[in-house]
C-alpha positions in Angstrom: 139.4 44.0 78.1 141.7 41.5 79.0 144.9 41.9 81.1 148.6 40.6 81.3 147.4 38.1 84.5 144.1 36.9 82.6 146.8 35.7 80.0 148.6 33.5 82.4 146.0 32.3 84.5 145.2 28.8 83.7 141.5 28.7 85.3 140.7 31.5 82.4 141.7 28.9 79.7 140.1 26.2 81.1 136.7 28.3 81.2 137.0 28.9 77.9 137.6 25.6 76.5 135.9 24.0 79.2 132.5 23.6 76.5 133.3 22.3 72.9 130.3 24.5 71.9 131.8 27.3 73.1 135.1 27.0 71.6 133.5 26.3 68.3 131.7 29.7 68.6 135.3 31.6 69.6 136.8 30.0 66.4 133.7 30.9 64.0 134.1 34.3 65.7 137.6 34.9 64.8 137.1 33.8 61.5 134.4 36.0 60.6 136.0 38.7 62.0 139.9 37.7 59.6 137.8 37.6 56.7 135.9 41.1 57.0 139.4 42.4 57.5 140.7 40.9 54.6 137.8 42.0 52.1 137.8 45.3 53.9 141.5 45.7 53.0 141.1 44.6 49.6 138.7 46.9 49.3 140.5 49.7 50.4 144.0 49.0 48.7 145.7 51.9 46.9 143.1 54.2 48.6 144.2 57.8 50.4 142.3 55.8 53.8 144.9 52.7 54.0 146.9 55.6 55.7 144.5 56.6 58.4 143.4 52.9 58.6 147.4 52.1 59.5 147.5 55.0 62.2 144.2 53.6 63.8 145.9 50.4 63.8 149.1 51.6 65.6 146.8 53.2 68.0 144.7 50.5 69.0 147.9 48.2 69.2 149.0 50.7 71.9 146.1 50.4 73.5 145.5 46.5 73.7 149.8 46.6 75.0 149.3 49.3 77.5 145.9 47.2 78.9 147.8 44.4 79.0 150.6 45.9 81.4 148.3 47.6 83.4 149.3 51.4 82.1 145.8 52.6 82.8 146.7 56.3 81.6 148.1 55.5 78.4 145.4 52.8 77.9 142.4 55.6 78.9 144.5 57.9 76.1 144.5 55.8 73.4 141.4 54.9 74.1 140.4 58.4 73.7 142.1 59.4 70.4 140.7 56.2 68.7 137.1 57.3 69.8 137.4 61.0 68.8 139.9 60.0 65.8 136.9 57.7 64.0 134.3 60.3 64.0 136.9 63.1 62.8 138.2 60.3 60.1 134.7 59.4 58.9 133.4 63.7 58.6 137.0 64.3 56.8 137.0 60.8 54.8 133.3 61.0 53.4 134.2 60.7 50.0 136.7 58.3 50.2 134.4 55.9 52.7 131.6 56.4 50.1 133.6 55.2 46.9 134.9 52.2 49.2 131.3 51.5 50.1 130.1 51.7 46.1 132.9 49.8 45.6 132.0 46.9 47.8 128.3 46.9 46.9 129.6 46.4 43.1 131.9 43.8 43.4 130.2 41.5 46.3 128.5 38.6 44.9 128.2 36.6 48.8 124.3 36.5 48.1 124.2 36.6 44.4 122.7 33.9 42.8 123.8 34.1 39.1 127.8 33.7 38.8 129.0 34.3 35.1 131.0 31.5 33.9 134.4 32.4 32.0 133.0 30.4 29.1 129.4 32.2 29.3 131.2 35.5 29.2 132.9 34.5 25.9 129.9 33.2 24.3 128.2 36.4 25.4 130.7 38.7 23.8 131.1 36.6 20.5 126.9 36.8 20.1 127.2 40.4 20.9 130.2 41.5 18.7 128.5 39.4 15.8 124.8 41.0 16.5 126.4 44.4 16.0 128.9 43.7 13.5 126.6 41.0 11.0 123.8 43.6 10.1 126.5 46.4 9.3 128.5 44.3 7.3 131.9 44.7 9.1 134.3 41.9 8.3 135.8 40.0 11.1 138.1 36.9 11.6 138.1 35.4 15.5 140.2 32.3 16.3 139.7 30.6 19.7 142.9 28.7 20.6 142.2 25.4 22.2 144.2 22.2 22.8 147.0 22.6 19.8 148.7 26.2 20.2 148.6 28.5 17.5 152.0 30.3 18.7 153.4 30.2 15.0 150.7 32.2 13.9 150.4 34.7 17.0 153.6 35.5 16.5 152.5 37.2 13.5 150.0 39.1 15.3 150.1 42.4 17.4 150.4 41.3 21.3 147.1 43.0 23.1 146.8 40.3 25.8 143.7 42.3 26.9 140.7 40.8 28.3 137.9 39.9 26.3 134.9 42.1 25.4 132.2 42.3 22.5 133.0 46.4 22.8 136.5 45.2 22.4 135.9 43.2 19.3 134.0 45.6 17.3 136.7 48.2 17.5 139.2 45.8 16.2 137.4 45.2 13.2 136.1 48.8 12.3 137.1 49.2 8.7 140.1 51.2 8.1 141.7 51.0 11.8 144.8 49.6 11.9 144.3 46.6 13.4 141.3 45.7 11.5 143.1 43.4 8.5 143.8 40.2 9.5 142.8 37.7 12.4 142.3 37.8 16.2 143.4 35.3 18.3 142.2 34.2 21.8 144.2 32.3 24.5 143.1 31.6 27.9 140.5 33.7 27.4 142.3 36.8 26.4 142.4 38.4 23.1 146.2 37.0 22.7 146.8 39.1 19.4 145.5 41.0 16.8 146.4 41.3 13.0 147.8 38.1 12.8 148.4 35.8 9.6 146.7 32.3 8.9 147.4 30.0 6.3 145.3 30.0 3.2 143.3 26.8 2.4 144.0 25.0 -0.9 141.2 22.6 -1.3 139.6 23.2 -4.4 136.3 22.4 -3.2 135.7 25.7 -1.9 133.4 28.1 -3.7 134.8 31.5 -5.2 132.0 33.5 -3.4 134.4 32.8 -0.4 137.2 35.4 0.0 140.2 35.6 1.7 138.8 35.5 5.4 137.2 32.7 4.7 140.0 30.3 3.2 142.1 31.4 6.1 139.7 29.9 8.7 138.7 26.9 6.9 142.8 26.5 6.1 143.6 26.7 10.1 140.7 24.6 10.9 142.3 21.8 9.0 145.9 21.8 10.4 145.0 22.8 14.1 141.8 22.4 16.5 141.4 26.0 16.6 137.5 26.9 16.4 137.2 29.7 13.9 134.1 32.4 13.3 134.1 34.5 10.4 131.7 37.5 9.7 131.7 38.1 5.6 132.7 42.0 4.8 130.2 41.4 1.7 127.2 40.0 3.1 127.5 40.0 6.9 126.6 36.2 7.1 128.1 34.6 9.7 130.2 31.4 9.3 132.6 29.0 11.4 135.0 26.7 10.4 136.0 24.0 13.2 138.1 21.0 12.8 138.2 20.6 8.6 134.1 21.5 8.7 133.2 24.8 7.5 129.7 25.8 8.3 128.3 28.7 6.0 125.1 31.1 6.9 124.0 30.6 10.3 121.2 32.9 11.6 122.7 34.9 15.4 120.3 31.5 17.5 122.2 28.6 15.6 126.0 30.6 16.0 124.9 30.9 20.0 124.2 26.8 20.1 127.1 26.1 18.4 129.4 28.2 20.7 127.5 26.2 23.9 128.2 22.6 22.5 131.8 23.6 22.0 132.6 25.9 24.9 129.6 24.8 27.9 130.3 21.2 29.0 127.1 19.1 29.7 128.4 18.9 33.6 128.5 22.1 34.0 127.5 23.7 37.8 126.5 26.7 39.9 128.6 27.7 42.3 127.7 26.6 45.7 127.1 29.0 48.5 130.6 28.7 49.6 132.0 28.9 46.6 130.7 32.1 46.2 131.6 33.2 49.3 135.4 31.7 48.6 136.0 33.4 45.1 135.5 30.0 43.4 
């Protein structure tokens, strides 16, 4: 433990920088031990132990100050009460140390090796919201917002804002729920609104077998850049209609490659080992 005249004595400084090496090593050192800290208290924000973890820290800044000045009883004191204090925290904490800990091993993904894109979770919960809702025949009208905004027609939606989910989907659409007529609408991958209005093709060209979904998808597809899929209430066939182009009957393999040519760019990477390790 170090003392108030260690700090001020400029041969202990000197030692310590005196090899790059070993300056390297203190700085890796301290960053490893920030960033435990900082996951750790990420980990355990909002919890009932943030208190006891605040206590231990007043403690052990008492401790490190009366080292420092020399104040051997008080140091040998708070010594003791951190000591004792961690084994009575972690037999009166178990729980809560055993959520955190299930917490952490959930979330981590330091050594994972498969990172889930935002666009590969879209594409996963369109396949899976149309695999469920196709064979049962359970109408549904989803419009992707992309470069032109669609806030004229959200507007005539109900807000949700809620993140996006196949299980999420489904609901919406269950027949007779009240949010099941109309169309949702995604934006930055949220689902932005639901129940909202789109504008109703005119083009004579399209054949009567086509209701009301589909004129409205095939109508936005031609004023915006909007990508549109539409699952028939009659039939359950799948369709999409994307800028003017209205594609009719695709089987659940051809709507999954259409959803990676428009959403997964060719360039596409993995996340490097420190970009995992970073968040990125």
């Amino acid at each position: 433990m170090l003392n108030l005249s260690q700090l001020f004595d400029t041969g202990y400084w000197s030692n310590l920088i005196a090899s790059p090496w070993t300056a390297i090593l203190h700085l890796i050192d301290i960053v490893i031990v920030v960033s435990l800290i900082y996951y750790f208290s990420k980990a355990i924000a909002g919890t009932k132990i943030m208190i006891l973890i605040r206590g231990v820290f007043f403690f052990l800044l008492v401790q490190i100050v009366a080292s420092l000045l020399g104040l051997q009883t008080i140091s040998w004191l708070m010594n003791q009460v951190i000591t004792y204090g961690v084994i009575a925290a972690v037999v009166i904490f178990a729980p809560e140390l055993r959520a955190i800990l299930e917490k952490l091993g959930r979330t981590t993904q330091i050594f994972s090796t498969a990172v889930i894109s935002s666009e590969e979770r879209l594409i996963q919960a369109f396949v899976k919201s149309a695999a469920y809702m196709s064979p049962r025949k359970i109408g549904a009208l989803v419009v992707i917002e992309r470069a032109q905004t669609l806030q004229e027609y959200r507007s005539t939606g109900i807000p949700l804002n809620a993140d996006i989910s196949s299980e999420l989907l489904i609901n919406i659409f269950i027949p007779n729920t009240p949010l099941h007529d109309g169309a949702v609408i995604i934006k930055e991958d949220k689902v932005a609104v639901a129940c909202a209005y789109l504008p109703l093709s005119e083009s004579a060209g399209i054949s009567k077998e086509f209701g009301t979904r589909h004129r409205a998808a095939i109508g936005l597809s031609e004023v915006s850049d909007a990508f549109v899929f539409i699952i028939s209430e009659e039939t359950g066939s799948i369709s999409i209609a994307h800028n003017g182009r209205f594609t009719h009957d695709l089987d659940m393999i051809e709507f999954e490659e259409i959803l990676r040519t428009i959403f997964v760019s060719e360039d596409t990477q993995k996340p490097v080992f420190w970009k995992r390790w970073g968040g990125g």
